[in-house]
C-alpha positions as CSV (number, residue, x, y, z in Angstrom):
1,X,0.0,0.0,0.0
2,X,1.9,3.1,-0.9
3,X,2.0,6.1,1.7
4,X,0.1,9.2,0.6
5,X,1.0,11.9,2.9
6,X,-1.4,14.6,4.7
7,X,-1.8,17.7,4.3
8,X,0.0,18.9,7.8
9,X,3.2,16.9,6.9
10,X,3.3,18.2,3.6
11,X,2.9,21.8,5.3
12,X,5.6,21.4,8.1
13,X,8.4,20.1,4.9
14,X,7.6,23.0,3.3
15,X,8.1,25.3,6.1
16,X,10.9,23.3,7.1
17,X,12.6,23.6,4.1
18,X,11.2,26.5,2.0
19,X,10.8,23.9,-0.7
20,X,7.4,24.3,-2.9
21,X,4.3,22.3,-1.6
22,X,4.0,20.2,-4.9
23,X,7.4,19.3,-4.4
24,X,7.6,18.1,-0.6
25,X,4.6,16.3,-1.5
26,X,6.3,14.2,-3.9
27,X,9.7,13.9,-1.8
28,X,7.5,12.9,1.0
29,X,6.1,10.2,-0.6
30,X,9.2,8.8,-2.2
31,X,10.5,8.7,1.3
32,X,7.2,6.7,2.2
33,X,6.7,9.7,4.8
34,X,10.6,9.6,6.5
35,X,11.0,13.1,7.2
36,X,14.8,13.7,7.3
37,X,14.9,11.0,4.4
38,X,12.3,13.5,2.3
39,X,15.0,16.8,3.2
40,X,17.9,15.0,1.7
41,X,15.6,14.0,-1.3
42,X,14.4,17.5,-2.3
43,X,18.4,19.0,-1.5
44,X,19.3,16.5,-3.9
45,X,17.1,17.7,-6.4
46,X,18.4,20.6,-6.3
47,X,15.5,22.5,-4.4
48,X,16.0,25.4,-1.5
49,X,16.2,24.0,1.4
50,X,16.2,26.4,4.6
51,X,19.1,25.7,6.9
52,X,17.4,25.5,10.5
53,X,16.2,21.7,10.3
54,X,17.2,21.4,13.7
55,X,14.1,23.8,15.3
56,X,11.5,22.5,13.3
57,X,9.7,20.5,16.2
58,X,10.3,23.4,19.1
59,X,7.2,23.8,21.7
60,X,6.1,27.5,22.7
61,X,8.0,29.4,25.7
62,X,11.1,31.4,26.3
63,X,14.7,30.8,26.1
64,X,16.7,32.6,28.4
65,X,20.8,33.2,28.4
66,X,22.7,33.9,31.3
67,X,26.0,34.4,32.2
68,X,28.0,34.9,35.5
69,X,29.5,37.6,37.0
70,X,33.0,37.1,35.6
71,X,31.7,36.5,32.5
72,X,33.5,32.6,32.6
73,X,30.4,30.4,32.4
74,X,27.2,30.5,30.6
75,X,23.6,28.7,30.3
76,X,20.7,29.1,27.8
77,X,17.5,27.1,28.9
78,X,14.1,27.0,27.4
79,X,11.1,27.3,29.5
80,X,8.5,25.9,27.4
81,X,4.5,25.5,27.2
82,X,1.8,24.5,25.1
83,X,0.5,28.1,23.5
84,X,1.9,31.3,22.3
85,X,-0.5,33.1,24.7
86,X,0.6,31.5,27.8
87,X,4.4,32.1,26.6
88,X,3.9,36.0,26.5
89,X,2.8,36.1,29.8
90,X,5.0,38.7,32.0
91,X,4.8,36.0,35.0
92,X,5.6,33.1,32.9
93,X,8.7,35.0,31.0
94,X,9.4,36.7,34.9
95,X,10.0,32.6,36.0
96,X,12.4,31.7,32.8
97,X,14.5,34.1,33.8
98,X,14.3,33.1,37.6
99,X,15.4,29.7,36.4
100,X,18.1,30.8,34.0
101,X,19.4,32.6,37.0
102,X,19.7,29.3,39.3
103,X,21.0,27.1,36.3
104,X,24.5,29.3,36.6
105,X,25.2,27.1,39.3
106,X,23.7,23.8,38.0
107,X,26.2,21.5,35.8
108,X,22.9,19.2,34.2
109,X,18.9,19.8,33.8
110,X,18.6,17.1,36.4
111,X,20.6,19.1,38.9
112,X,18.5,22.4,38.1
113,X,15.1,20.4,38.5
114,X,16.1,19.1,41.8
115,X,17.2,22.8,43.3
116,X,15.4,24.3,45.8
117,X,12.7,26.7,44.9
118,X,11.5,28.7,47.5
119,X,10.6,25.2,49.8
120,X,10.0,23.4,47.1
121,X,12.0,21.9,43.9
122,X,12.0,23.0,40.7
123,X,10.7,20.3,39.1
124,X,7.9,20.6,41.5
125,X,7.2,24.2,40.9
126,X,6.8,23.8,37.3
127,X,4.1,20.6,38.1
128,X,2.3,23.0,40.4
129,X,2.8,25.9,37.4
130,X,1.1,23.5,35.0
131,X,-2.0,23.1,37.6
132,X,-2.1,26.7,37.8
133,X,-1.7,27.9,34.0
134,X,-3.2,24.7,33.0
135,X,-0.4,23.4,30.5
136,X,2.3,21.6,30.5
137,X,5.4,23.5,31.9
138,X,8.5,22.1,31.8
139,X,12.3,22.7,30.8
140,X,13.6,21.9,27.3
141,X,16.6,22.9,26.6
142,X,19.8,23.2,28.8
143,X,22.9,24.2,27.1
144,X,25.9,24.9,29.6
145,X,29.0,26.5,28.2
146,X,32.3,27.8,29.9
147,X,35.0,30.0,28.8
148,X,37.7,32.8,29.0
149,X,35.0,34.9,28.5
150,X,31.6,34.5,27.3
151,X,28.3,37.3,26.1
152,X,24.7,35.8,25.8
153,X,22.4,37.8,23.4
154,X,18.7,37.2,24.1
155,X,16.6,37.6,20.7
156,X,13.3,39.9,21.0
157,X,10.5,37.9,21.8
158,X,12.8,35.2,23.8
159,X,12.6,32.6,21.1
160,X,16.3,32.6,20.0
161,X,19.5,33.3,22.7
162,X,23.0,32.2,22.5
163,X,26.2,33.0,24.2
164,X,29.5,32.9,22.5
165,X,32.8,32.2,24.0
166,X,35.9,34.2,23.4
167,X,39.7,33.3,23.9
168,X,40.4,36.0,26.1
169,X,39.1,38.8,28.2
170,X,40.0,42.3,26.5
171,X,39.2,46.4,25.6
172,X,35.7,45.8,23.7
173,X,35.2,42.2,24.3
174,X,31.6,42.7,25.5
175,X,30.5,44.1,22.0
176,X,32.6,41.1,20.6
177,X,30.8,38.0,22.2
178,X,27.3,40.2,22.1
179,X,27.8,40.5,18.0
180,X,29.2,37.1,17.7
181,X,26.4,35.6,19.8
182,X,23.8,37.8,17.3
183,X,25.2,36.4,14.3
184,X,25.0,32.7,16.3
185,X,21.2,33.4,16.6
186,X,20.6,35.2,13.4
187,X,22.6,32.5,11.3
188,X,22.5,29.4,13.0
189,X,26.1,28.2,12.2
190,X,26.1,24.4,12.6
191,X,29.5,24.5,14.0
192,X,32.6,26.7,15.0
193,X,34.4,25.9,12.1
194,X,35.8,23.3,9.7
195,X,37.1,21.2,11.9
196,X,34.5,20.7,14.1
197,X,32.0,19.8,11.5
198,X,31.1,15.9,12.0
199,X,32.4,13.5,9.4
200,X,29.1,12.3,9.6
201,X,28.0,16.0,8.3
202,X,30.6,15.9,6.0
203,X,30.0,12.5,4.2
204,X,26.2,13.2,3.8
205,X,27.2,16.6,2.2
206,X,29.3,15.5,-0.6
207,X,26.8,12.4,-1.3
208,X,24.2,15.0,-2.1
209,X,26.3,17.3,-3.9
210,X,27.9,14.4,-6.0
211,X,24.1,13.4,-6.7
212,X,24.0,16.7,-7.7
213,X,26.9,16.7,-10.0
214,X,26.4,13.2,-11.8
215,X,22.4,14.3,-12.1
216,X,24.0,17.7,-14.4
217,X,26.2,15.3,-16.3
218,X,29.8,16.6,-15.0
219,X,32.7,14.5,-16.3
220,X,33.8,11.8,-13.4
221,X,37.0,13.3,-13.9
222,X,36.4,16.5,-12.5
223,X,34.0,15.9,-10.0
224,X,35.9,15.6,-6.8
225,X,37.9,19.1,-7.9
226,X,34.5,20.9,-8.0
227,X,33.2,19.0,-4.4
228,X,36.4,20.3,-2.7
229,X,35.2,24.0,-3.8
230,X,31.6,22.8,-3.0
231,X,32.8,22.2,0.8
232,X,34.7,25.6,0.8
233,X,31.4,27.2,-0.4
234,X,29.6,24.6,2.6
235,X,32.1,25.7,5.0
236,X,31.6,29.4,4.5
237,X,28.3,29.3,4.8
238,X,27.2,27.1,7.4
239,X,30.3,27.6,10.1
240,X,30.7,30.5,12.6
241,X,34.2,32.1,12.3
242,X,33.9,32.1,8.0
243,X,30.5,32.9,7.9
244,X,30.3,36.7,6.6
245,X,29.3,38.8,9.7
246,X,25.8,40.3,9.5
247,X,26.3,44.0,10.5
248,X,29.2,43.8,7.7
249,X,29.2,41.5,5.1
250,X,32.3,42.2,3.3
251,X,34.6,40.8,6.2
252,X,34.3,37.0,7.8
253,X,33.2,36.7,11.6
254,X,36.7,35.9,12.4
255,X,38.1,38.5,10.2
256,X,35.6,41.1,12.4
257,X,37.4,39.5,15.8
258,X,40.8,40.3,14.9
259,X,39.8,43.6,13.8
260,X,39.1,44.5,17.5
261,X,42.3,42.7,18.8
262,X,44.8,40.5,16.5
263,X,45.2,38.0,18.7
264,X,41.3,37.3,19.6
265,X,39.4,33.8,18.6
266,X,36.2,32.4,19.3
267,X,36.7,29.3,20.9
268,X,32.7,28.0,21.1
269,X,29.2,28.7,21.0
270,X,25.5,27.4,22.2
271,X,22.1,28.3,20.7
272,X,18.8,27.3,21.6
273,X,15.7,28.5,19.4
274,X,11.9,27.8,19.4
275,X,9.8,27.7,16.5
């Protein structure tokens, strides 16, 4: 019996992806309804695909960043909840921010949930929170980062944050790791740079762009010279330090660090985001 796919999974390709709806139809049911399976499908015919795959499922709520004092550790959590409503509430956001502030000093989500709150654990005040709001509160995310110095940027609207962590602690290093952690939000890097890009990442790259390739008819010959410029291109575009920097695109994120000290690297990065 072959799988015909609904209209709501057909919907959530396409705003996955960007890809038209006749299209993620089609991919959809050549993948007999595998969603990642239907992603690589429609990048390997060639069609826009959007590059922030890994949000697609996100609940409602509010991610919070926060560092500590001396600027040497970090945390992004997500508070999350069933409805957009219940996630703009000022009380609701005024606790994801109460939380972010205790999970400085917790080293796993397990460790936050079972901190004191007020007489009570977390984990309790959040099932007592979901009797009282009447949805389901609980914490997503928890991404803990540490560093020579780190900034946390907080998107408007709380659905995006990140910190970034910087090699050292110098003049203008604030604006630094604030920028670097806007351009982590805005851009979504998948990792720090080239060599921290899986090999798992890396294989399933040049198998679609070699698809790609062989589908146009490019000599065998010349195939592998054009993927190496192909993961140059991949490189660029989807890792932080060569990614061009978004208040100025002529110059690479890394080329934009130096330019406030020579000596300056980013040495990590976390992001959390909500749909």
């Amino acid at each position: 019996m072959s799988y015909t796919p609904v209209a709501a999974d057909v919907a959530k390709l396409r705003n996955t992806t960007g890809a038209g709806m006749m299209d993620c139809k089609k991919a959809l049911v050549e993948a007999e309804g595998d969603f990642e399976k239907a992603i690589d499908i429609l990048r390997k015919k060639g069609q826009k695909v959007a590059a922030n795959r890994a949000d697609r499922d996100s609940s409602e709520g509010a991610v919070i960043a926060r560092v500590n004092e001396d600027n040497t550790l970090g945390v992004v959590i997500s508070l999350n909840c069933e409805t957009d409503f219940v996630a703009k509430n000022e009380a609701f956001i005024e606790l994801a921010y109460e939380l972010a502030e205790m999970a400085i000093f917790a080293a796993t989500k397990e460790e936050l949930l079972a901190t004191d709150f007020h007489g009570m654990t977390v984990a309790d005040k959040l099932i007592e929170q979901t009797g009282v709001i009447g949805e389901k509160i609980e914490i997503g995310a928890f991404e803990r980062i540490e560093g020579p110095f780190l900034g946390a940027y907080i998107h408007a609207g709380n659905k995006i944050a990140s910190i970034t962590s910087l090699s050292a602690k110098v003049d203008g290093a604030d604006e630094v790791a604030k920028s670097v952690s806007m351009q982590v939000a805005a851009m979504n890097p998948i990792a720090l740079d080239e060599n921290a890009v899986s090999q798992e990442t890396i294989d399933k790259e040049l198998e679609i762009e070699r698809h790609k390739l062989i589908e146009e008819g490019k000599p065998a010959n010349i195939i592998d010279n054009i993927l190496k410029g192909k993961m140059q291109r991949f490189y660029k575009d989807n890792t932080l330090v060569h990614q061009d920097f978004i208040k100025d695109s002529s110059i690479s994120v890394a080329d934009y660090v130096k330019s406030i000290n020579a000596d300056l690297k980013v040495t990590g990065f976390v992001r959390v985001a909500l749909a």
